[in-house]
Residue, then its C-alpha position, 0 to 999 in steps of 0.5 A: x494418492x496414488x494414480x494409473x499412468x494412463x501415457x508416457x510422453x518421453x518427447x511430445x512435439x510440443x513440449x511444455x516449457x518451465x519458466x525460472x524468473x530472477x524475480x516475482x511472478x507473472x502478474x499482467x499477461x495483458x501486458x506482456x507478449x512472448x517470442x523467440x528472438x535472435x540473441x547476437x551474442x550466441x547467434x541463436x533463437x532465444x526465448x523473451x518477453x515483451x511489453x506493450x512498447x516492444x522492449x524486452x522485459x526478460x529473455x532466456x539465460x542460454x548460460x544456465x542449463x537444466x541438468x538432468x530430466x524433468x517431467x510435468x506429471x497432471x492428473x485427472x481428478x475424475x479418472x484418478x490417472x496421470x500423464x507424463x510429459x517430457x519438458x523444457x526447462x528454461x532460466x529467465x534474466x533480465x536484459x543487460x541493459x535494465x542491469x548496466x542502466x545504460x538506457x537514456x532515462x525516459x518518462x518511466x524507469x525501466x526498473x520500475x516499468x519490469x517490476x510493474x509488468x512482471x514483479x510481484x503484486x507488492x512491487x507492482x503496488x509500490x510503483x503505481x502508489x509513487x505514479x500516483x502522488x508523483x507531480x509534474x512540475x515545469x521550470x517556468x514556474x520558477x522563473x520569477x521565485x526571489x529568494x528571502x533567507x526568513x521565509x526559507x527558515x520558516x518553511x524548513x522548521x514546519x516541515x519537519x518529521x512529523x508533517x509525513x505523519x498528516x494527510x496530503x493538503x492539511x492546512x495547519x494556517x487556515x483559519x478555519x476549523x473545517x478547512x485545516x483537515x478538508x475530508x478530501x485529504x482522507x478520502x476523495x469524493x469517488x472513494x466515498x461515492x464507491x463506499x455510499x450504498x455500504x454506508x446507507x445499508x448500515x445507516x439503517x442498522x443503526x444503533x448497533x448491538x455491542x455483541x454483533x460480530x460483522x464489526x469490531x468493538x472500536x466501530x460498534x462504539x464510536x459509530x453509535x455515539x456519533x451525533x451527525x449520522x451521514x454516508x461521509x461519517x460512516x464513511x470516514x469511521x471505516x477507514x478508522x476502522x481499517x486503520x485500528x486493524x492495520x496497527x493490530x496485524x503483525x508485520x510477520x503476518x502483512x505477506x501472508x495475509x493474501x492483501x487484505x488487511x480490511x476484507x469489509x471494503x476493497x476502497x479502505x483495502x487499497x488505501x492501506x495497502x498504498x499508503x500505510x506500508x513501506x514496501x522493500x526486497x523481501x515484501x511489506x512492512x509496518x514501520x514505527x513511522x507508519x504506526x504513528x501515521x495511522x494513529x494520527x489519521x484515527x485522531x483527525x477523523x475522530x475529530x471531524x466526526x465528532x464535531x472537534x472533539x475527540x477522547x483518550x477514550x474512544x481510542x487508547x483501549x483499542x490500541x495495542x499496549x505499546x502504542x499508549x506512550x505514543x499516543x499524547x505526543x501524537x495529539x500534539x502532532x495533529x494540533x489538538x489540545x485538551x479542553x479545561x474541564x476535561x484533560x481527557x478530551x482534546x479540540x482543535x483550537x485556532x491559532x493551532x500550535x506549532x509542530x513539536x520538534x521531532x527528537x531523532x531515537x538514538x539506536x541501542x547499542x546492542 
C-alpha cells in the first residue's frame, strides 16, 4: 500500500537499535535487564544482557559490523503516512564462557539457564519439563545399600524399553487392581480441580449427540458409554482425548500449530506438550516411542474408566492406520489381557504378566 512520508530521521539522537541473536527469541523481559558494560578485550562500552543473578546472558559482537545503512520505516495506519529512522544494528553472541564451559557447574547449567531465559518457548518448555521430574537425592541414602547379584538381575529385566511407555508411579506388583495405575500417575489432584468446573458443565450435557461438533467422535462415544459419570472420568477421558489428537497431528505441522494441539483445555495442553514430544535444535517432534506412549496412557485410562474393561473397539477405529499393528503388543506393554468370551475385550488380571521383551528394529539399509 503506498504511503506519505511524513519525516526523515537520517540521524535521530536515539536511534533505534536492532537486535540479531545466535538463537531463539526473547521470551522473558521480567528476567532479564540490559546495559552498556566495558568489554576488556576491546576496552570499549558494549551493549549486554543480564538475568536476574547479574550474569550475562548475551553482549554484542564488537567483531560483526552492519555494512551499509538500514532503516525502520512505521506507518501510521490512521494518517496512511510513515516515518523513517535511521538505526543501529547490533549482532548478539554468547558470552565466552557459556561456549568454552569453563564455569564451575552450580545448581543450574548455564546452557539451560540461557535458553530458559532467552530461548525460544520449545526450548524454555523442555528445561522447565527436566526441572520438574528432576529428583534431588542425598548420599546418605546409600550408606547402608548391600549389594545382592538376584535382586539387581531382577530390577534390570523389569526395567527395560517399554516401562518409559507407562505413567511415572505405575506399580505392576501391587496387589491391588486400583493401585497398579493410581489416577494420580495420569493426572494430579490440582490439574483435575483446574479441569472441575469444564467437567461439571459437560456432565450436564450428557448424553451427548454423535452430530455435535465441539468434540471428537472418540469423546462423543466413550463419554456416553461410560457407566460411572464423575468430574474424574470426564477428566481422565479429556486427556485421551487430547492424546488421540496428539497421534493425528503431523510431526510437520507440531511447530506450526502456535503450541496447541488440544485448544479445549490449557491443563491437557500443557501436558502434551511437557510429556509427549521430544524436543531438539530445530523444535518438537513426535517420536515412534512417544506414539507408543500415547497409546498406552488411552489403554490405561480407558480401563480405569470403564471398570477394568477396555475394547479394540473403542480405540483402533479412532487411530491412524499405522498404529493398528502396534496396538495388541501395546495391551500387552500395560498388562491388560482378553477376557475368554470375547478376545476383542482386555482386563487387567492379577498376578499381571511380565513386560515383553523390547526387540530393538534394525535400520533399512537404504
Amino acid at each position: 500500500m503506498a504511503a506519505f512520508v511524513e519525516q526523515v530521521y537520517v540521524k535521530p539522537s536515539v536511534p533505534p537499535v536492532i537486535v540479531v541473536t545466535e538463537v531463539g527469541h526473547l521470551v522473558s523481559s521480567n528476567s532479564l535487564g540490559c546495559g552498556m558494560a566495558l568489554d576488556k578485550s576491546s576496552n570499549k562500552p558494549v551493549l549486554k544482557l543480564f538475568n536476574l543473578n547479574g550474569e550475562i546472558i548475551e553482549e554484542e559482537d564488537v567483531s560483526k559490523k552492519n555494512k551499509g545503512k538500514n532503516y525502520l520505516i512505521l506507518r501510521n495506519k490512521k494518517t496512511n503516512r510513515v516515518s523513517i529512522y535511521g538505526m543501529k544494528t547490533t549482532f548478539f553472541k554468547k558470552p565466552d564462557y557459556l561456549k568454552r564451559g569453563t564455569i564451575e557447574s552450580q545448581s543450574v547449567n548455564k546452557n539451560d539457564e540461557f535458553n530458559l531465559v532467552f530461548g525460544t518457548k520449545k526450548s524454555s518448555r523442555a528445561y522447565k519439563s527436566r526441572i520438574n521430574n528432576e529428583i534431588n537425592v542425598t548420599t546418605e541414602i546409600f550408606k547402608n545399600i548391600s549389594s545382592n547379584a538376584e535382586m539387581l538381575t531382577s530390577m534390570n529385566s523389569e526395567s527395560n524399553e517399554f516401562s518409559k511407555y507407562l505413567p511415572l508411579g505405575y506399580n505392576r506388583s501391587s496387589n491391588e487392581i486400583e493401585n497398579i495405575y493410581p489416577v494420580s500417575s495420569l493426572l494430579m489432584a490440582n490439574e483435575i480441580d483446574l479441569m472441575t468446573d469444564y467437567s461439571k458443565e459437560l456432565l450436564n450435557m450428557l448424553p451427548l449427540p454423535n452430530d455435535i461438533e465441539d468434540f471428537s467422535q472418540f469423546f462423543i462415544e466413550n463419554v456416553n458409554r461410560l457407566t460411572d459419570k464423575t468430574v474424574q472420568n470426564i477428566c481422565l477421558l479429556t486427556f485421551a482425548d487430547g492424546l488421540v489428537e496428539l497421534l493425528k497431528t503431523k510431526s510437520a505441522n507440531l511447530n506450526y500449530r502456535n503450541n496447541e494441539i488440544y485448544p479445549y483445555s490449557e491443563v491437557i495442553n500443557d501436558k502434551l506438550m511437557d510429556n509427549f514430544l521430544e524436543y531438539n535444535v530445530t523444535g518438537c517432534d513426535l517420536t515412534s516411542k512417544m506414539k507408543d506412549k500415547a497409546i498406552c496412557h488411552i489403554i490405561i485410562i480407558l480401563v480405569i474408566i470403564n471398570m477394568n474393561v477396555v475394547d479394540l473397539s473403542w480405540v483402533s477405529p479412532y487411530l491412524p492406520q499405522t498404529y493398528q499393528k502396534r496396538l495388541v503388543l501395546l495391551m500387552k506393554v500395560v498388562g491388560v489381557t482378553p477376557l475368554k468370551d470375547n478376545k476383542t475385550k482386555y482386563s487387567l488380571k492379577l498376578p499381571l504378566p511380565p513386560l515383553p521383551t523390547f526387540q530393538k528394529q534394525p535400520k533399512r539399509p537404504r
